[in-house]
ZADO-1210 file (C-alpha; in nm, 4 decimals, padded with zeros to 6 digits):
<atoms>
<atom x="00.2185" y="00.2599" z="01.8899" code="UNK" pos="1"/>
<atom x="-00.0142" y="00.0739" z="01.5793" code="UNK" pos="2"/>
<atom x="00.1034" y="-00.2897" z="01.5707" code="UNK" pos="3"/>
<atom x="-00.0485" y="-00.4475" z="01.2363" code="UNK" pos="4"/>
<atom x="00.0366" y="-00.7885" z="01.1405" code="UNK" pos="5"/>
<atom x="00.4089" y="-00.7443" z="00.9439" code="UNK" pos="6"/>
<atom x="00.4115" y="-00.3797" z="01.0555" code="UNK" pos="7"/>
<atom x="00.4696" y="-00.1486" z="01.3750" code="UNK" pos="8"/>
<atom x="00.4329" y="00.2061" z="01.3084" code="UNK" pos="9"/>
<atom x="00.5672" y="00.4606" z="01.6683" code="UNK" pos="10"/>
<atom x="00.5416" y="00.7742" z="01.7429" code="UNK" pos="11"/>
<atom x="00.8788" y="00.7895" z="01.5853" code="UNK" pos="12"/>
<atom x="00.7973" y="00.6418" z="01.2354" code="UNK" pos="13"/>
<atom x="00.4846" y="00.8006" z="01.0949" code="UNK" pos="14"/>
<atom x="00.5895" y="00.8891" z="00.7929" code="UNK" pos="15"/>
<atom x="00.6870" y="00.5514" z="00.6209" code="UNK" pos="16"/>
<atom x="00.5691" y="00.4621" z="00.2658" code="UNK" pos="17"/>
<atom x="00.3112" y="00.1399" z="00.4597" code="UNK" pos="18"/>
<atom x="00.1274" y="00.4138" z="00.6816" code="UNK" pos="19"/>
<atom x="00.1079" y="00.6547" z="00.4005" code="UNK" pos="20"/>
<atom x="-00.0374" y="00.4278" z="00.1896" code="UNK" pos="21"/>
<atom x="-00.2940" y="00.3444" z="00.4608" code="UNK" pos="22"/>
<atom x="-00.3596" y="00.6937" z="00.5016" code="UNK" pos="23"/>
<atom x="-00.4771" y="00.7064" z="00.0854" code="UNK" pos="24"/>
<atom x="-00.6140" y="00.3972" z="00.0567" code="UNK" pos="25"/>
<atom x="-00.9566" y="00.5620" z="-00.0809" code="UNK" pos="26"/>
<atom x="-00.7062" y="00.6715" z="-00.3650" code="UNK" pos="27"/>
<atom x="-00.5082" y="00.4194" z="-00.4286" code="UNK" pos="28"/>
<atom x="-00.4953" y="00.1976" z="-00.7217" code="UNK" pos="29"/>
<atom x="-00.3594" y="-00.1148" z="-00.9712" code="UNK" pos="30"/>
<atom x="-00.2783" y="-00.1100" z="-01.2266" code="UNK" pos="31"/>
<atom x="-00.2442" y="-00.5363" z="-01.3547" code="UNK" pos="32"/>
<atom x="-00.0615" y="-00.5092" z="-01.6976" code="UNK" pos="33"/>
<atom x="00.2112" y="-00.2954" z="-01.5451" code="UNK" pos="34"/>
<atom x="00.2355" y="-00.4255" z="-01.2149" code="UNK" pos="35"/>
<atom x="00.2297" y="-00.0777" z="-01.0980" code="UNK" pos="36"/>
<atom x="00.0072" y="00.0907" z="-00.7827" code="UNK" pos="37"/>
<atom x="-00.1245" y="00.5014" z="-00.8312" code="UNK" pos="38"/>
<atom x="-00.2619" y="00.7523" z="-00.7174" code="UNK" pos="39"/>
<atom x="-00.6231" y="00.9222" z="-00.7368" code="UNK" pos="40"/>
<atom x="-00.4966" y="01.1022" z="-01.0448" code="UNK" pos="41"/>
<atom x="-00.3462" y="00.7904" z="-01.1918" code="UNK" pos="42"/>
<atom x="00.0358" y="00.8654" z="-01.1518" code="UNK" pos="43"/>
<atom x="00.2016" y="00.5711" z="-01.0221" code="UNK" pos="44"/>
<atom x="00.3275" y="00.5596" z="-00.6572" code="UNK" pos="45"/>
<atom x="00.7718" y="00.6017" z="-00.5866" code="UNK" pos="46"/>
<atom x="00.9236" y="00.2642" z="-00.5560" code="UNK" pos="47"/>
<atom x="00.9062" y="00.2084" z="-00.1599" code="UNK" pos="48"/>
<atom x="00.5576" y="00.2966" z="-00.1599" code="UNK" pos="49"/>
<atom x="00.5412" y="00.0339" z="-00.4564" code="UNK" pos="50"/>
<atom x="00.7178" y="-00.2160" z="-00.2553" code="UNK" pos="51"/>
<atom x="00.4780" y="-00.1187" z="00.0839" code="UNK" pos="52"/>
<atom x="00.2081" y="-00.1371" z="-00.1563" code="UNK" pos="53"/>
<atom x="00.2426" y="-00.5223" z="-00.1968" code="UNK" pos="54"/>
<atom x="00.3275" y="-00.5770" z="00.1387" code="UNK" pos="55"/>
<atom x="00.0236" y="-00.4662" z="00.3002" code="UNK" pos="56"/>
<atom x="-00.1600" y="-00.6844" z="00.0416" code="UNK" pos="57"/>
<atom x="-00.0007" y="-01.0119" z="00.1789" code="UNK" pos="58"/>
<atom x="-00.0296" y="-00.8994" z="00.4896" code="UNK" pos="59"/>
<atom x="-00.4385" y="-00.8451" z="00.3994" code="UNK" pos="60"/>
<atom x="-00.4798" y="-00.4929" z="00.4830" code="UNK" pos="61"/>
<atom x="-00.5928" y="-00.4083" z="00.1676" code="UNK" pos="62"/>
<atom x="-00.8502" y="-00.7177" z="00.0880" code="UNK" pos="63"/>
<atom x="-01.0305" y="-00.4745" z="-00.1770" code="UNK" pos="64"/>
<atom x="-00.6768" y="-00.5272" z="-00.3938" code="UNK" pos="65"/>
<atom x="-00.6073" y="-00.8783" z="-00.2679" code="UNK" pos="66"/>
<atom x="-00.7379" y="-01.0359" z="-00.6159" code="UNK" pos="67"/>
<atom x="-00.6480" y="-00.8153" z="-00.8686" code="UNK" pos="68"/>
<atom x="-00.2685" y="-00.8773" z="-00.7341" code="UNK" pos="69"/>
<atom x="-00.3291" y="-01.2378" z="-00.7955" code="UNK" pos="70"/>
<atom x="-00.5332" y="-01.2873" z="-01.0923" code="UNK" pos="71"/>
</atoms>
């Protein structure tokens, strides 16, 4: 079991939208002016994985995107 602040991912659960979004973090990206996370190839991300997306910000596992949310 992964316990991360907000999150617990088992041996059950590995496929949810937060832990696949961890898994392509290198990839991932913001768009500000559409409040809308992509991909690498710029195609933006189903709506859970939108919603995960923001959760894992607040919850600061994804510091790099922490600002760009915000500002």
């Amino acid at each position: 079991m992964i316990e991360i602040p907000g999150f617990t991912v088992t041996e059950a659960d590995p496929a949810t939208a937060a832990v696949s979004l961890l898994v392509i973090a290198e990839e991932l990206g913001y768009v500000r002016p559409s409040d809308e996370w992509v991909d690498g190839t710029g195609e933006p991300l189903p709506d859970d994985m939108q919603d995960a997306a923001h959760r894992l910000v607040e919850a600061g596992l994804l510091p790099e995107f922490e600002e760009a949310i915000r500002g």
